[in-house]
C-alpha positions in Angstrom: 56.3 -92.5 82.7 53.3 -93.5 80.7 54.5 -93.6 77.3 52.1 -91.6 75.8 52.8 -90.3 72.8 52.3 -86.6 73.7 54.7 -86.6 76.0 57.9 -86.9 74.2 57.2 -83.4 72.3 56.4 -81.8 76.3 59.7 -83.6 77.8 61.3 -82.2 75.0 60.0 -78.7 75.9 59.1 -78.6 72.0 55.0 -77.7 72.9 55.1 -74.3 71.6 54.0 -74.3 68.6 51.0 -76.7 69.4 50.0 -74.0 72.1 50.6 -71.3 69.7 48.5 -72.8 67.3 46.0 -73.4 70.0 46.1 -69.6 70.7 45.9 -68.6 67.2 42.6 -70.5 66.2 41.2 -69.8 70.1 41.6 -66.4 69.3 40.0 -66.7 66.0 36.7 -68.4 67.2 36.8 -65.1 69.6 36.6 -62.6 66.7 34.3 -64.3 65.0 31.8 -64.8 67.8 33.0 -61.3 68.9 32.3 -60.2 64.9 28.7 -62.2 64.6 27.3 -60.4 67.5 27.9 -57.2 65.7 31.6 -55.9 67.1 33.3 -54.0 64.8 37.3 -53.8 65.9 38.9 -55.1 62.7 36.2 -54.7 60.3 36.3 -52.0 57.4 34.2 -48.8 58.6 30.3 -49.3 58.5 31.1 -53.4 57.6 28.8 -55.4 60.2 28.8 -59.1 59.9 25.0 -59.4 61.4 24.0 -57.4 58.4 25.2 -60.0 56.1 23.8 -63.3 56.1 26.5 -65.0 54.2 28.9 -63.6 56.4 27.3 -64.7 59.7 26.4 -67.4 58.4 30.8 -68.0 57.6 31.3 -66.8 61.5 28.3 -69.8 63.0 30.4 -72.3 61.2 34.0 -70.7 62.0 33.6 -70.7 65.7 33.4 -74.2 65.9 35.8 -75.3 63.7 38.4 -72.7 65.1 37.8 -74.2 68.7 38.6 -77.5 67.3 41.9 -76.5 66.0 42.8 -75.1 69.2 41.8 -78.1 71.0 43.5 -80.3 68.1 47.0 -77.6 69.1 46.4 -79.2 72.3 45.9 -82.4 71.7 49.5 -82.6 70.2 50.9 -81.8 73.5 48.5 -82.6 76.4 48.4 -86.2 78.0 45.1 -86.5 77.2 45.7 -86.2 73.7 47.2 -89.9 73.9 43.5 -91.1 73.6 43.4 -90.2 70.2 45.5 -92.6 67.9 48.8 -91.0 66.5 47.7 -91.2 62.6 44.3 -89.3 62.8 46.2 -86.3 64.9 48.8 -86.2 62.4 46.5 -86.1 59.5 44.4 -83.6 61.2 47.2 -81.4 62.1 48.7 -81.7 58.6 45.5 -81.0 57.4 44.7 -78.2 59.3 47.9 -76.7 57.9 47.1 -77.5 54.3 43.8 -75.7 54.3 45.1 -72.3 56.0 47.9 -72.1 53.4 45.7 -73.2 50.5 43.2 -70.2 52.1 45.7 -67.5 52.2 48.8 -67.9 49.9 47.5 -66.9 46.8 46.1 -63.5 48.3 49.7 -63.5 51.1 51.6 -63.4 47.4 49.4 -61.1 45.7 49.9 -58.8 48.9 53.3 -58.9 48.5 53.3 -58.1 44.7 50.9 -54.7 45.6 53.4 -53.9 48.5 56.4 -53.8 45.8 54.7 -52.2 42.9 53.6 -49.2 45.6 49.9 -49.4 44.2 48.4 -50.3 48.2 46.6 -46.7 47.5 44.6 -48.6 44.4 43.1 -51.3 46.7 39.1 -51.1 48.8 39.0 -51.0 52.4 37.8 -54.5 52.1 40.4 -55.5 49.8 43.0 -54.2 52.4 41.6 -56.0 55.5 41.7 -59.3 53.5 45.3 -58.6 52.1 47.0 -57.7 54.8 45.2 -58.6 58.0 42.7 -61.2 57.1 44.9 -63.7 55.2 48.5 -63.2 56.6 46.2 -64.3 60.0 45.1 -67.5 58.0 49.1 -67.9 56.7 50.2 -68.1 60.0 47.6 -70.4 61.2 48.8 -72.6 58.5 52.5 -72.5 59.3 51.8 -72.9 62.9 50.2 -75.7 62.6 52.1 -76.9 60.0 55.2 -76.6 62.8 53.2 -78.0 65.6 52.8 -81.3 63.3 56.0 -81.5 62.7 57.4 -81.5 65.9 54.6 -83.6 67.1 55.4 -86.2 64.2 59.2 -86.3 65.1 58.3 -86.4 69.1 56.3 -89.6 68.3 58.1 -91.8 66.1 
């Protein structure tokens, strides 16, 4: 045993929700690469992300960030993750978790409110895709994470 502090959350068979949060933002940096070279699974009709600078320009700077939070889900549970001190993964994680439920609540809670009143009928295409695809993915990126520090913070104490 090398006392690293990854491996209390593996021995403890607790991992999943570092590797689901690994697959979430892996996945992620898939659509957007998938979306920035013109793919358009997901997308409102006739919406193409090449065609909007602003928005390709969101999907070069997404890819990279989303394959750091996979490889940050990882880190939480992988041996080599020990290399990196205990703090900055916490804060990281943590942080990751903060900024995908800052993203999406508002909108998750407005979604909700349109799904009681009935009125879905009332919103875009675009409008739609953000409510109820777009930002329930962000919310839970943000509790997944938010999980996966958890676990990794009590693993490590």
């Amino acid at each position: 045993m090398s006392g690293s502090p990854a491996e209390p959350a593996i021995r403890a068979g607790a991992p999943w929700f570092s590797y689901a949060t690994a697959a979430w933002a892996f996945a992620f940096a898939l659509i957007h690469v998938y979306w920035a070279f013109g793919g358009g699974l997901g997308l409102p009709d006739g919406f193409s992300v090449p065609d909007n600078t602003a928005l390709l320009i969101i999907d070069i700077i997404a890819v990279p960030l989303c394959v750091g939070g996979g490889l940050l889900g990882l880190a939480l549970v992988r041996p080599w993750g020990a290399r990196f001190p205990r703090r900055l993964l916490l804060a990281a994680a943590w942080s990751m978790s903060a900024l995908c439920l800052i993203h999406s609540v508002p909108t998750v809670i407005s979604a909700g409110i349109v799904l009681a009143r009935g009125t879905r009928h009332t919103l875009s295409l675009p409008e739609q895709f953000s409510y109820f695809g777009y930002e329930p993915y962000w919310f839970l990126g943000g509790l997944l994470a938010g999980l996966a520090a958890l676990v990794y913070q009590r693993a490590t104490r």
